[in-house]
C-alpha positions as CSV (number, residue, x, y, z in Angstrom):
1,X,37.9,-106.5,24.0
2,X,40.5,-106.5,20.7
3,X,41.6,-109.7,20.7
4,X,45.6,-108.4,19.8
5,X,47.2,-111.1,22.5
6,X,47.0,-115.1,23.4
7,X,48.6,-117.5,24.8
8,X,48.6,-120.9,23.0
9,X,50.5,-124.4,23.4
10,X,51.7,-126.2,19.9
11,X,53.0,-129.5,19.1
12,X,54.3,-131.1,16.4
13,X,53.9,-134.6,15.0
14,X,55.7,-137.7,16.6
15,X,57.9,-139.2,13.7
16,X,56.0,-143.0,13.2
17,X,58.0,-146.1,14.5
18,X,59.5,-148.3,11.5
19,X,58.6,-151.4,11.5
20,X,59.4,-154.7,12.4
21,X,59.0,-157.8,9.8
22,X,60.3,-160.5,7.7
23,X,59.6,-161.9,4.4
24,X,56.8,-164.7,4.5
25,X,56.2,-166.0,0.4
26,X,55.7,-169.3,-0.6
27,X,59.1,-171.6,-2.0
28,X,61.2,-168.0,-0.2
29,X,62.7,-170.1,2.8
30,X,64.8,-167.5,4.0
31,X,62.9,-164.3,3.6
32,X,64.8,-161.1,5.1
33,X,63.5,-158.3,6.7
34,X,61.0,-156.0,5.7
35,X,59.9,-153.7,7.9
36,X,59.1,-150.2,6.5
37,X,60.3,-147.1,8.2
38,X,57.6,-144.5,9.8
39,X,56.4,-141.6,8.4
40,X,57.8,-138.1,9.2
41,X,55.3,-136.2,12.0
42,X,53.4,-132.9,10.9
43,X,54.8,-129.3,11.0
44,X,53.1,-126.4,12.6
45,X,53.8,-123.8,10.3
46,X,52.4,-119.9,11.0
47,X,50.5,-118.3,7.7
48,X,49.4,-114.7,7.3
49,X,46.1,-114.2,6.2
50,X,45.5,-110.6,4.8
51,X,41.7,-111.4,5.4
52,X,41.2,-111.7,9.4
53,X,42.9,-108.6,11.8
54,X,42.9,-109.7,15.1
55,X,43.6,-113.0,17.6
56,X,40.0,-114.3,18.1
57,X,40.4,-117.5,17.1
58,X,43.7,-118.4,19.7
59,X,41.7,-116.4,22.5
60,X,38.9,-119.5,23.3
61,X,40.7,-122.7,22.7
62,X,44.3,-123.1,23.8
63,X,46.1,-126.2,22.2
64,X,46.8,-127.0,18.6
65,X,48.8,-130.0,17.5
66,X,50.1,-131.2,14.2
67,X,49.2,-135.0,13.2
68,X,52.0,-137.7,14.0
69,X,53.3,-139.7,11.1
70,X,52.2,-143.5,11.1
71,X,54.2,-146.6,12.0
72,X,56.0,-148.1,9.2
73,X,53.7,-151.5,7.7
74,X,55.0,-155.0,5.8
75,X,57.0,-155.2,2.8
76,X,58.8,-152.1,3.3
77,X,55.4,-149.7,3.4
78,X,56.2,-146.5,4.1
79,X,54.3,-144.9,7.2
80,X,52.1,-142.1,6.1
81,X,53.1,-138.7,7.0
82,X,51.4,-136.9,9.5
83,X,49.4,-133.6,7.9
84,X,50.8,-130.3,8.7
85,X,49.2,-127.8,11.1
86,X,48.6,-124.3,9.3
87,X,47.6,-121.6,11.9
88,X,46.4,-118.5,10.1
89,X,46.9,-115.1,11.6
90,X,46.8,-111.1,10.6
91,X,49.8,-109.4,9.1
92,X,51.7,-108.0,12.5
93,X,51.7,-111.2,14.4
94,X,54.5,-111.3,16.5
95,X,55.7,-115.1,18.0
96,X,57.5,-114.9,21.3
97,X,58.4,-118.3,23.2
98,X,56.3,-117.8,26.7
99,X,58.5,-119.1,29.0
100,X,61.8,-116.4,27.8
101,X,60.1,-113.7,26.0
102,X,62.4,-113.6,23.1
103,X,61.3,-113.7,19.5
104,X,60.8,-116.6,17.7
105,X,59.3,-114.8,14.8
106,X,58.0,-111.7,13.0
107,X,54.8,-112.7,10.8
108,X,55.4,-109.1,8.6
109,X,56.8,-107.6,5.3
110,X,57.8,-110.8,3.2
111,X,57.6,-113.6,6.1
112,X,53.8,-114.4,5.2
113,X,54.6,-118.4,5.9
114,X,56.8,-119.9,8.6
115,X,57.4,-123.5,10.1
116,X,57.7,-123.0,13.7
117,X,58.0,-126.7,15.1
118,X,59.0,-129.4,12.4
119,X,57.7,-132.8,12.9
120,X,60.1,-135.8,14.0
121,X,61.5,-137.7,11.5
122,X,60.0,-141.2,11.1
123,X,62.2,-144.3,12.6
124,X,63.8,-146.9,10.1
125,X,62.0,-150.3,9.6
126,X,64.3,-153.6,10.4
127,X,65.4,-153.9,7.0
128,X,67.3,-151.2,7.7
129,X,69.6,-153.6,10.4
130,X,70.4,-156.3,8.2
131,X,73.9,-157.1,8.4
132,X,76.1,-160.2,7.3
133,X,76.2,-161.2,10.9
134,X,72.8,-160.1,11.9
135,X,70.3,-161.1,8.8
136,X,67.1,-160.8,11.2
137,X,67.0,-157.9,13.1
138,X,64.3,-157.9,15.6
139,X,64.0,-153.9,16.3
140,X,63.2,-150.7,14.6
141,X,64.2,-147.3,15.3
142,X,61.8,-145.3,17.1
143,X,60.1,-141.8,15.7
144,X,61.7,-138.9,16.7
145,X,59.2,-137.2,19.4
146,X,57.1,-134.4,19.4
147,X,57.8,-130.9,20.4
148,X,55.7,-128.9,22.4
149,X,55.9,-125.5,23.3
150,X,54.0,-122.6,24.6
151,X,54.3,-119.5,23.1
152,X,52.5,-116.0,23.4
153,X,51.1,-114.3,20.2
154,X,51.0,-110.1,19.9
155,X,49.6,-108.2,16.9
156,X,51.6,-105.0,16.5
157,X,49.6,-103.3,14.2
158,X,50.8,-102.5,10.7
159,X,50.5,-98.8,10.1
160,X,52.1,-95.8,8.3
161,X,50.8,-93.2,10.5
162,X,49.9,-93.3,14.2
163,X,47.5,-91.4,16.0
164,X,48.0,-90.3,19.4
165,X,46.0,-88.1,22.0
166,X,44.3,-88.3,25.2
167,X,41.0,-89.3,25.4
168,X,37.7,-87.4,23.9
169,X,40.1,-85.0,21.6
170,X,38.8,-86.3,18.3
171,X,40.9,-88.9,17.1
172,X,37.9,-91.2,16.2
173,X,36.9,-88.2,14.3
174,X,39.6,-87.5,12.1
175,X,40.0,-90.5,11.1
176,X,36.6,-91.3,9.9
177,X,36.9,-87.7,7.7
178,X,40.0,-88.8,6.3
179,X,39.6,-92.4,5.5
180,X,37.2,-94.9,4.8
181,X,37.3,-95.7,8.6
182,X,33.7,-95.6,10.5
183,X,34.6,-96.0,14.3
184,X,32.2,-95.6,16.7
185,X,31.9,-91.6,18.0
186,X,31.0,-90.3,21.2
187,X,31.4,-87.3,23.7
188,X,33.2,-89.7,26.4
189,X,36.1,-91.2,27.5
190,X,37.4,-94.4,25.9
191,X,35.0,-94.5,22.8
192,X,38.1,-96.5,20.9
193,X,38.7,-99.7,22.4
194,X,40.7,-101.3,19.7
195,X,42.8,-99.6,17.4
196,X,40.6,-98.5,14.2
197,X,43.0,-98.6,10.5
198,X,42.1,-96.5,7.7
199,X,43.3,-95.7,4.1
200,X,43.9,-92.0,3.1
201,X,44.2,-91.2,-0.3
202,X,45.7,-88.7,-2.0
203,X,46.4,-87.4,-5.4
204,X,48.6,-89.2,-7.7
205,X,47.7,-92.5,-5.9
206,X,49.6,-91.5,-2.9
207,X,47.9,-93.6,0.1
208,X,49.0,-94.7,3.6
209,X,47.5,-96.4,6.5
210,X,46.6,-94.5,9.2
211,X,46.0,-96.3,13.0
212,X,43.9,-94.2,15.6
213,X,45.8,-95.8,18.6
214,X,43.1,-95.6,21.8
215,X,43.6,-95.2,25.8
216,X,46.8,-93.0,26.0
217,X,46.8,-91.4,29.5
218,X,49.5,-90.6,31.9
219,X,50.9,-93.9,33.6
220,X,49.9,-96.0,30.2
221,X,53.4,-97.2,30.4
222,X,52.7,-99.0,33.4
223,X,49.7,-100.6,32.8
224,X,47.2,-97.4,34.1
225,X,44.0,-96.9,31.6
226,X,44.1,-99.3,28.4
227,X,47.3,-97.6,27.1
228,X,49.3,-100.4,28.0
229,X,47.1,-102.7,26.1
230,X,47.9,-100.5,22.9
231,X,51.4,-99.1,22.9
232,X,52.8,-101.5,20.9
233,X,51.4,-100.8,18.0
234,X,53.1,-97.8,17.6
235,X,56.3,-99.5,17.5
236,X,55.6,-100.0,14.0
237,X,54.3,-96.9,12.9
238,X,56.9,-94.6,10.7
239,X,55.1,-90.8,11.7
240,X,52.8,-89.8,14.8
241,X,50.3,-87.1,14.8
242,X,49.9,-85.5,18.2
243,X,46.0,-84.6,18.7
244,X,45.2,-82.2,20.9
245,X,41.8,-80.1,21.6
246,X,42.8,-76.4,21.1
247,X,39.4,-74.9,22.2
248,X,40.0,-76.7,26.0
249,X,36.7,-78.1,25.9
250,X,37.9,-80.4,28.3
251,X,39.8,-78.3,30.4
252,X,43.2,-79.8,29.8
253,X,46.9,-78.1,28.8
254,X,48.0,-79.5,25.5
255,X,51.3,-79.0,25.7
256,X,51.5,-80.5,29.1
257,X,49.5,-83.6,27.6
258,X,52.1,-84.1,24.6
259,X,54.5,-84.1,26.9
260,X,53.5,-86.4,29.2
261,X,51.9,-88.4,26.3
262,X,55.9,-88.5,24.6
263,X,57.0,-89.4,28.2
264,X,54.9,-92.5,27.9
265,X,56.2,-93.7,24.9
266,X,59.9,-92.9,25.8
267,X,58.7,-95.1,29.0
268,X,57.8,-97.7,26.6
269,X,60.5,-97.7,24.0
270,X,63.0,-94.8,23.7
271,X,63.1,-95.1,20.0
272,X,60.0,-93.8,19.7
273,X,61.1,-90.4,20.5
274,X,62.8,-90.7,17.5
275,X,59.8,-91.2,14.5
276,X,59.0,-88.1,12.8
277,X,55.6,-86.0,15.0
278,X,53.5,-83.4,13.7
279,X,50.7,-81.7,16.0
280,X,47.0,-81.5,15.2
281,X,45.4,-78.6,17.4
282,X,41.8,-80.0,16.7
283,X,38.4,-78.2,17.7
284,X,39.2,-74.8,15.7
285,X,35.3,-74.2,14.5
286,X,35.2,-73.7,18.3
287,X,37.0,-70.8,19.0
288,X,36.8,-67.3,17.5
289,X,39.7,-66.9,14.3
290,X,42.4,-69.8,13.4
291,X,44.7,-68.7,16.3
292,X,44.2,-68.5,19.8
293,X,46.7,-68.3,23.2
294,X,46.0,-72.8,23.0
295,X,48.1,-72.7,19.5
296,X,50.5,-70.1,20.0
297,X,51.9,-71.9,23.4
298,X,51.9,-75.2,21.2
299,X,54.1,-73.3,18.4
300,X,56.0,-71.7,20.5
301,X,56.7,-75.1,22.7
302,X,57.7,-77.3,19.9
303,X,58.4,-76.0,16.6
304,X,61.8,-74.9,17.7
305,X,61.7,-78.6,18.2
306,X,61.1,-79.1,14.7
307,X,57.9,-80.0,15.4
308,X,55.0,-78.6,12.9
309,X,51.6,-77.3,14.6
310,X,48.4,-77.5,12.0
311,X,45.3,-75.7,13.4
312,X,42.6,-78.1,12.2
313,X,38.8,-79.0,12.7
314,X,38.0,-82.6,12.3
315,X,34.6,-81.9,11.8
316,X,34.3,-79.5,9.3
317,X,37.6,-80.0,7.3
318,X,39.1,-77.0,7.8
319,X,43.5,-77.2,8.0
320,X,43.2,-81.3,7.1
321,X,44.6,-80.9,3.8
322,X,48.0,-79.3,5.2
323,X,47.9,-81.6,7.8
324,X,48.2,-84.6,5.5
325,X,50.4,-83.0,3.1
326,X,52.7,-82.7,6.1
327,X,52.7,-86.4,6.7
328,X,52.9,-87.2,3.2
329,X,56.2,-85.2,2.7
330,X,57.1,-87.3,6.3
331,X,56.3,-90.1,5.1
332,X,58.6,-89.9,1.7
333,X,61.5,-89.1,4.1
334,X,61.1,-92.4,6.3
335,X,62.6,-96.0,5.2
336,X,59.9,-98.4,2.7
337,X,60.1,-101.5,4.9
338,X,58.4,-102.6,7.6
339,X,59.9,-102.5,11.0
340,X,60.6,-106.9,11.6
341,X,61.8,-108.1,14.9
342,X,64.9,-110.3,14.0
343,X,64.1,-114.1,15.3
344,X,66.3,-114.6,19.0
345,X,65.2,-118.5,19.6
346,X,64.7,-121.4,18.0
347,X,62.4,-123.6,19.8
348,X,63.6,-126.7,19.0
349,X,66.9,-125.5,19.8
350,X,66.0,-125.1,23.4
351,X,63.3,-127.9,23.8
352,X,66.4,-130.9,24.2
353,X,68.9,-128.5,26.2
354,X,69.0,-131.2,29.0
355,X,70.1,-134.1,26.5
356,X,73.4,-135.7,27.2
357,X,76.3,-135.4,25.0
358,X,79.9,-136.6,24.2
359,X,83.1,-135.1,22.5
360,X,85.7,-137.2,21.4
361,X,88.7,-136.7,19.0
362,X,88.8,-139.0,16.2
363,X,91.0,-141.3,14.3
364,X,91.5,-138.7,11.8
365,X,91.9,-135.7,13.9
366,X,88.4,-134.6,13.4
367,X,86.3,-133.5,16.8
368,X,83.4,-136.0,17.1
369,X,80.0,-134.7,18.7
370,X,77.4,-137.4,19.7
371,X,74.6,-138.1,22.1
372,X,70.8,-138.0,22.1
373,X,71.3,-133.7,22.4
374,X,73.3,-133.8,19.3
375,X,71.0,-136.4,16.9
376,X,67.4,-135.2,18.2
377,X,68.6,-131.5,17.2
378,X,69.8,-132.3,13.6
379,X,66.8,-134.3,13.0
380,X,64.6,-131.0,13.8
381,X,67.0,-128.2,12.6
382,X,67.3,-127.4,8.6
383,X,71.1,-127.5,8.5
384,X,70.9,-126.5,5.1
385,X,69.7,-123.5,5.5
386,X,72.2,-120.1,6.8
387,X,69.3,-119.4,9.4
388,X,69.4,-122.8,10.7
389,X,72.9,-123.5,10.7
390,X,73.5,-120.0,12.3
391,X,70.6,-120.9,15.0
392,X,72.4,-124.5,15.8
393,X,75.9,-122.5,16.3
394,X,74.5,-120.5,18.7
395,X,72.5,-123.5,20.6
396,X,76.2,-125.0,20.3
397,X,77.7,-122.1,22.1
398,X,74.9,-121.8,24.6
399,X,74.9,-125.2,26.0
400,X,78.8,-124.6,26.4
401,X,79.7,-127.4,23.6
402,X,81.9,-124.6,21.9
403,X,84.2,-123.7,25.1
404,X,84.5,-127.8,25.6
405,X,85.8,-127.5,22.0
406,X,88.3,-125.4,22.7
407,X,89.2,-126.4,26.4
408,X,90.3,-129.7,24.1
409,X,92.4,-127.7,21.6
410,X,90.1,-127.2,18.5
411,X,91.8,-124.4,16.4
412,X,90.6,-122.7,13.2
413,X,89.9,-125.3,10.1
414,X,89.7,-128.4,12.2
415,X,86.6,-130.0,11.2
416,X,83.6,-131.1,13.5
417,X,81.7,-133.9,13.0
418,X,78.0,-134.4,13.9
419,X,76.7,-137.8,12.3
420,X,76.8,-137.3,9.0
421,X,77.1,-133.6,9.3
422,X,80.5,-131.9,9.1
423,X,81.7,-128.1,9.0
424,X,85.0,-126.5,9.8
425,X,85.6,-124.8,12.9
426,X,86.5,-121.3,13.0
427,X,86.3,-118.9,16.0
């Protein structure tokens, strides 16, 4: 089966513990402290690999973990820093949080390389401590621990061009005519059992990617047949080509199977509907002429609808080159960018939403926010990045710090104080 889904826990690296020491030389009687802090734990970080097209390698083995960073040594040694885990995955990958289904993110168009979970922050040795009334601090600071998550991989295909039909109508077959594409053909149901990508080109180096998308019957929308298992790779697609077999080899009414086939995808995802269709009335070199009572009930059905009907044969050629001059004219029409699914979680956000807090009002007037919640989240959130600071407003919102805010009497340009992070409030 295409391995396009899995399910997959991952964990970062534990920041290192610093260290606890003192100064030991000869003729240094009163040697200080010199413990070194810990290292900074590994990253998971997500990376698209152009080279490898479907989820195999998540589908066997089940937890991946970044390396903790190492305890902080003697004579202020640094800890080593743990060594980032790099998960490689095809173009399309999308990463959802298992437990809420939202999006965590969208491995397409320019995000080829994404950190996911960042690794704690390594703990500060004893020297760190030392203080005019306390010049021999016996304790470190601890690492920062590890997150660990499950989350739930999908492959949406990345495609210019989907192609859509009930079983046995030729699908397979056009696509091996037009591109370089060799999926396996037969004269039975569910042939396809992954979607099969192919490259047309045309003239004037005009090419797209087109995706034969397998196991569309009535019902797919609810899990009947394998359609289920493929409807979301359309979602990316830009134009759909409706195949259909005009001689009724297999008995069938085309028009009532577009319709039910567009009821699917509506069922699915209503904007859909909405892509740019064309109609491929397949199977001419079996019937007598270029026109029978099959095509003029499609024409007169749906190109009212603005939908174009091309009389083709997949296997000898005939009405393919208007076809895909049709789709190339779409295809000029539609928006360059891939379709990206904006990110809706950060998982670090959420992993210390049951950490205590405090708000307080301080000496100067600014609104003090402290507490394990608070500390563990700046230490795993890149506040100097928009993203990340936009990501920690909301996880402020969320956990209801904002409306405490305000129940206290916060108003517009009163600053908010985190540690050593500060930002002015505005509603």
């Amino acid at each position: 089966m295409f391995a396009d889904r899995a399910k997959i826990i991952i964990k970062s690296g534990k920041g290192g513990d610093g260290h606890v020491s003192f100064r030991r030389e000869k003729y240094v009687p009163n040697g200080g402290p010199d413990g070194g802090d810990g290292g900074k734990g590994g990253d998971v970080i997500f990376l698209v690999d152009k080279g490898i097209n479907t989820l195999t390698d998540y589908r066997h083995r089940r937890k991946f973990a970044a390396e903790p960073g190492q305890e902080g040594g003697k004579k202020n040694c640094h800890g080593k820093n743990g060594e980032d885990l790099i998960l490689k995955v095809p173009e399309g990958t999308l990463i959802k949080d298992a437990a809420s289904g939202k999006v965590i993110a969208d491995m397409s168009g320019d995000n080829t390389r994404q950190v996911i979970l960042r690794g704690g922050k390594g703990g500060q040795g004893n020297q760190h401590y030392a203080t005019s009334t306390m010049q021999a601090p016996k304790y470190a600071q601890p690492g920062q621990d590890a997150i660990e998550i499950e989350v739930q991989l999908e492959l949406k295909v990345i495609a210019d061009v989907g192609l859509v039909g009930f079983p046995n109508v030729g699908k397979s077959t056009l696509l091996s005519r037009v591109t370089n594409a060799q999926p396996k053909i037969a004269n039975y149901h569910f042939t396809t059992l992954q979607p099969n990508l192919g490259v047309v080109d045309m003239d004037e180096g005009f090419g797209f990617v087109i995706a034969d998308i397998p196991g569309l019957i009535e019902g797919a929308s609810e899990g009947i047949g394998l359609g289920h298992e493929f409807l979301r790779h359309i979602e990316r697609t830009k134009v759909m080509i409706h195949m259909v077999d005009a001689a009724g080899t297999e008995g069938r009414d085309p028009v009532a199977d577009i319709k039910a086939i567009n009821k699917e995808l509506e069922a699915y995802n209503p904007q859909l509907l909405k892509k740019p269709q064309v109609i491929a009335a397949n199977k001419i070199d079996a019937i007598a002429g270029d026109e029978n009572e099959v095509i003029s009930a499609l024409r007169a059905e749906f190109e009212p609808q603005g939908i174009k009907v091309f009389p083709i044969s997949a296997v000898s050629g005939k009405g393919l080159k208007e076809l895909l001059y049709e789709v190339k004219n779409l295809l000029a029409s539609c928006p360059k960018e891939v379709t990206v699914y904006e990110p809706e979680i950060d998982p670090a956000l959420s992993f210390f939403k049951d950490e205590p807090y405090a708000v307080e009002v301080a000496a100067d007037g600014a609104y003090e926010i402290s507490g394990p919640k608070i500390e563990k989240m700046l230490g795993y959130t890149n506040m100097d990045s928009e993203k990340g600071f936009a990501f920690f407003q909301r996880f402020l919102r969320e956990q209801g710090i904002i409306k405490e805010l305000e129940n206290m009497g916060i108003e517009d340009g009163d600053t908010v104080r985190m540690y050593d992070f500060e930002f002015d409030y505005y509603k």
